[in-house]
C-alpha positions as CSV (number, residue, x, y, z in Angstrom):
1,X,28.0,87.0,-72.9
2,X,24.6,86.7,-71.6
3,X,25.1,82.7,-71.5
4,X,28.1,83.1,-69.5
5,X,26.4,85.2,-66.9
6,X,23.6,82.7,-66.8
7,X,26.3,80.1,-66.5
8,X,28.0,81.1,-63.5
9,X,24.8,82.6,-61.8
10,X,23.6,78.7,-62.1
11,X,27.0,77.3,-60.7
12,X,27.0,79.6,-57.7
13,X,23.4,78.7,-56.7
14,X,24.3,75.2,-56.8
15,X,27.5,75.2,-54.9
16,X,25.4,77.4,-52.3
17,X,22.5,74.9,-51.7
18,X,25.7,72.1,-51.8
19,X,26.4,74.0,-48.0
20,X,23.0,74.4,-47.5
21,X,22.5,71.3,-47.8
22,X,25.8,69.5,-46.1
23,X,24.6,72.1,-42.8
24,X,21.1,69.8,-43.2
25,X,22.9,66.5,-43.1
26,X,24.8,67.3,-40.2
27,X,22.4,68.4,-38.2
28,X,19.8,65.1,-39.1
29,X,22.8,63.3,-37.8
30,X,23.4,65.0,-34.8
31,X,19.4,63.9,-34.4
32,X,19.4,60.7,-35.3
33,X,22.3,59.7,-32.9
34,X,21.1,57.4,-29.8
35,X,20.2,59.2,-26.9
36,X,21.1,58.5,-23.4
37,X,17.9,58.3,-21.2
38,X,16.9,57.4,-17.7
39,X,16.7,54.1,-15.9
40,X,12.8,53.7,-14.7
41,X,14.6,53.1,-11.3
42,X,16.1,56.9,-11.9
43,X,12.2,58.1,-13.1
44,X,11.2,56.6,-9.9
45,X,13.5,59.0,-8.0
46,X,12.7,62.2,-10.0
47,X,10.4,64.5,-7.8
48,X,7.7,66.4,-9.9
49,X,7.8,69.5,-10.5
50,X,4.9,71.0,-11.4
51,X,3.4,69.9,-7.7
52,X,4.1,73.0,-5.4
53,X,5.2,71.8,-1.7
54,X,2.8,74.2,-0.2
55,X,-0.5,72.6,-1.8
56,X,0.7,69.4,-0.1
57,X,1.3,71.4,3.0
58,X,-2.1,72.5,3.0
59,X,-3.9,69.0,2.1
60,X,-2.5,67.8,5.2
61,X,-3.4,70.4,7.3
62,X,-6.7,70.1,6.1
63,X,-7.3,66.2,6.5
64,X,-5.6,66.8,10.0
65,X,-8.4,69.0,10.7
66,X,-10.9,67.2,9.3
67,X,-9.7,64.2,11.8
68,X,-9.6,66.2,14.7
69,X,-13.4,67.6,14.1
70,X,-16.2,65.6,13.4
71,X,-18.3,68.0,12.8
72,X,-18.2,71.4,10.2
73,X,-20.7,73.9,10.0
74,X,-20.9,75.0,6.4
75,X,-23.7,77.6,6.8
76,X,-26.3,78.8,8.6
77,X,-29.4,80.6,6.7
78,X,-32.1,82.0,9.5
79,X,-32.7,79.2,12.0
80,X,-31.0,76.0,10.1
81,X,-27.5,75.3,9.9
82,X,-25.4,73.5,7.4
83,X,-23.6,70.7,9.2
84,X,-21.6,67.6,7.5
85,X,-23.2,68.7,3.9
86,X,-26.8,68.3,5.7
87,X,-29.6,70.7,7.1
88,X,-30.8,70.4,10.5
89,X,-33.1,73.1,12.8
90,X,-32.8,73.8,16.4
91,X,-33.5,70.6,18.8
92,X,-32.7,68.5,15.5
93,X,-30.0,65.3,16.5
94,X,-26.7,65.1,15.0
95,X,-25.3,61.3,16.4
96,X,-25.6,61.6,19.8
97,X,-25.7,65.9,19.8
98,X,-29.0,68.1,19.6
99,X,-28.9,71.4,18.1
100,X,-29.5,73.7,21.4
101,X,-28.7,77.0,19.6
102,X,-27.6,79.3,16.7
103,X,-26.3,82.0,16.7
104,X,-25.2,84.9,14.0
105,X,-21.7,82.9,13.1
106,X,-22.1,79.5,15.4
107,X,-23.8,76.7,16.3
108,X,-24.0,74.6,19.8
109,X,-24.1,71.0,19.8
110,X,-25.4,69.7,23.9
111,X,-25.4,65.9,24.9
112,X,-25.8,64.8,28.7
113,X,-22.2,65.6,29.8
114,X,-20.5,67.4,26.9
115,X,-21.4,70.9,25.1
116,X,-19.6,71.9,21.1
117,X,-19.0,75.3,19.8
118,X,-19.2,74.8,16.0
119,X,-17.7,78.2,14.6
120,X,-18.2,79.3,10.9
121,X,-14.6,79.7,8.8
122,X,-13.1,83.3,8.3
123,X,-12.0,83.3,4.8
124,X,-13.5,80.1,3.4
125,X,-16.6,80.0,0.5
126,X,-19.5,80.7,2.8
127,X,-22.0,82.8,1.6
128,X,-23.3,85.7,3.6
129,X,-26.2,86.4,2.2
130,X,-28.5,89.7,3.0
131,X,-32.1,90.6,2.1
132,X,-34.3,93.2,2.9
């Protein structure tokens, strides 16, 4: 009796993995069949996107400013000013520009016939820094 048991207990295992299996084949064919991809022409075409239309937005707003102005006051500590990623003092040059003033949040540039307000950024990285 016992080697009947064992008998059909091994039959129904093996007819069991037989689906198991046969659901494994299929699917290793689905998987193996060609697949259909796109022309380079059709890459070409294909907009990305993981780049956001407002970042581009911005980068052109900024290098349209940056045209515009020549100059960009980064920062001014006490009585010298951050202009164009380089220190300068009051009466220093900048091109054809001296340095006639600063003030708490701006800087003014004078030449013969023409006077610039350079005004620090609201909102950007400048540091305000305070001491006593």
């Amino acid at each position: 009796m016992k080697k009947y048991v064992f008998l059909m207990l091994i039959s129904y295992t093996l007819s069991a993995d037989e689906e198991i299996m046969k659901k494994y084949m299929d699917i290793t064919k689905n998987i193996s069949q060609s697949r259909q991809t796109l022309s380079p022409s059709e890459l070409k075409d294909i907009k990305d996107p993981f780049v956001s239309q407002r970042n581009i937005d911005q980068e052109q707003i900024d290098t349209n400013e940056t045209a515009q102005d020549p100059y960009v006051l980064y920062a001014i500590v006490q009585n010298k000013v951050k202009i164009n990623q380089s220190w300068y003092g009051i009466k220093d040059t900048i091109d054809i520009y001296t340095i006639s003033s600063i003030q708490k949040d701006s800087v003014i540039l004078q030449n013969q016939t023409q006077t610039i307000k350079l005004n620090l950024k609201k909102g950007s990285s400048n540091v305000l820094i305070n001491y006593k």
